[in-house]
C-alpha positions in Angstrom: 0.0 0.0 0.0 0.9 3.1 -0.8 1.6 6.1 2.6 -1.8 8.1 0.4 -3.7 5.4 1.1 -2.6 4.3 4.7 -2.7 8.1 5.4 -6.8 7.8 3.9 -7.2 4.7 6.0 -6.7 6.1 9.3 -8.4 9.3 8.7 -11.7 7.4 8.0 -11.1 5.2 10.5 -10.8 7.8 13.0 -13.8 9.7 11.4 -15.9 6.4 11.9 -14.4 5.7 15.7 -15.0 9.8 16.9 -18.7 9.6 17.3 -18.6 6.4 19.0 -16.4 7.8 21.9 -18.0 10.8 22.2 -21.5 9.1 23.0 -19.5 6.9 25.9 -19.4 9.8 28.2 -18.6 9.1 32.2 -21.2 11.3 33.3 -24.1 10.6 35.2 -26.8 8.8 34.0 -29.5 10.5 36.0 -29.5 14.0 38.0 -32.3 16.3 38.9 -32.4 19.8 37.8 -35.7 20.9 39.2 -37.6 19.1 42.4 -41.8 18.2 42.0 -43.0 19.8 44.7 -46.3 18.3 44.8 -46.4 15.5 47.1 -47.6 11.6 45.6 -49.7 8.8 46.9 -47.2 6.4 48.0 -49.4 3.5 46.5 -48.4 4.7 43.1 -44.5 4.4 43.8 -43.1 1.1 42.8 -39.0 1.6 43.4 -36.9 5.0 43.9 -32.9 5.2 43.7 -30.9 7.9 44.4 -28.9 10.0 41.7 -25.6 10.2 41.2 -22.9 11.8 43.9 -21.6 13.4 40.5 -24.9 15.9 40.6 -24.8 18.8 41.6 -28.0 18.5 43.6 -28.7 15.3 45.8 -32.0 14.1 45.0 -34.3 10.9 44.8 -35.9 9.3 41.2 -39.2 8.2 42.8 -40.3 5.4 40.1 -44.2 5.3 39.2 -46.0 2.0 38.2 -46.4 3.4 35.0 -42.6 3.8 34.8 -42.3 7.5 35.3 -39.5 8.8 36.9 -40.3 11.9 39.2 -37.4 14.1 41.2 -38.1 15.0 44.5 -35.9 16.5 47.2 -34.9 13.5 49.4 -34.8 16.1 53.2 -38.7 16.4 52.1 -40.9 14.9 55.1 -43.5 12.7 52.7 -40.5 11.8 50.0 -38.3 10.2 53.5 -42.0 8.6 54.5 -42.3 6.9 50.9 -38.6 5.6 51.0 -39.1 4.1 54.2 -42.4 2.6 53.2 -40.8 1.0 50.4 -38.1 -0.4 52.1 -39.9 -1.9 54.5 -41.7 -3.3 51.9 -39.2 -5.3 50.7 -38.3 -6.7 53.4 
């Protein structure tokens, strides 16, 4: 081969490779930006998780049995009421 082509090889290559690493980013896969302030019917929650330490707000992903995902701030009095209801749940 001549150093043209190699020179054309790698440039593709690395034109077909870029987008792939830029979609791997190390980021957090879930933060909250804004809280919902209204408070839910604990029967309605199936699961919650906490986001990422990586945030910069601390918050709770309250999980609906429709699969909605709600933020709420987890110092909230009802929000710390449904965590604990759940976890007792499952155990």
């Amino acid at each position: 081969m001549r150093p043209l082509q190699v020179l054309l090889l790698c440039i593709l290559g690395a034109a077909l490779l870029a987008p792939v690493l830029c979609n791997n980013a190390l980021g957090p896969d879930d933060c909250c930006f804004n809280f919902y302030s209204r408070r839910v019917k604990k029967t309605l929650i199936k699961s919650y998780y906490m986001t990422d330490s990586r945030c910069s707000k601390t918050g709770v992903i309250l999980v609906t049995q429709k699969s909605r995902h709600i933020c709420v701030d987890p110092d909230v009095q009802w929000v710390q009421g449904i965590m604990k209801f759940l976890d007792e749940k499952h155990f």
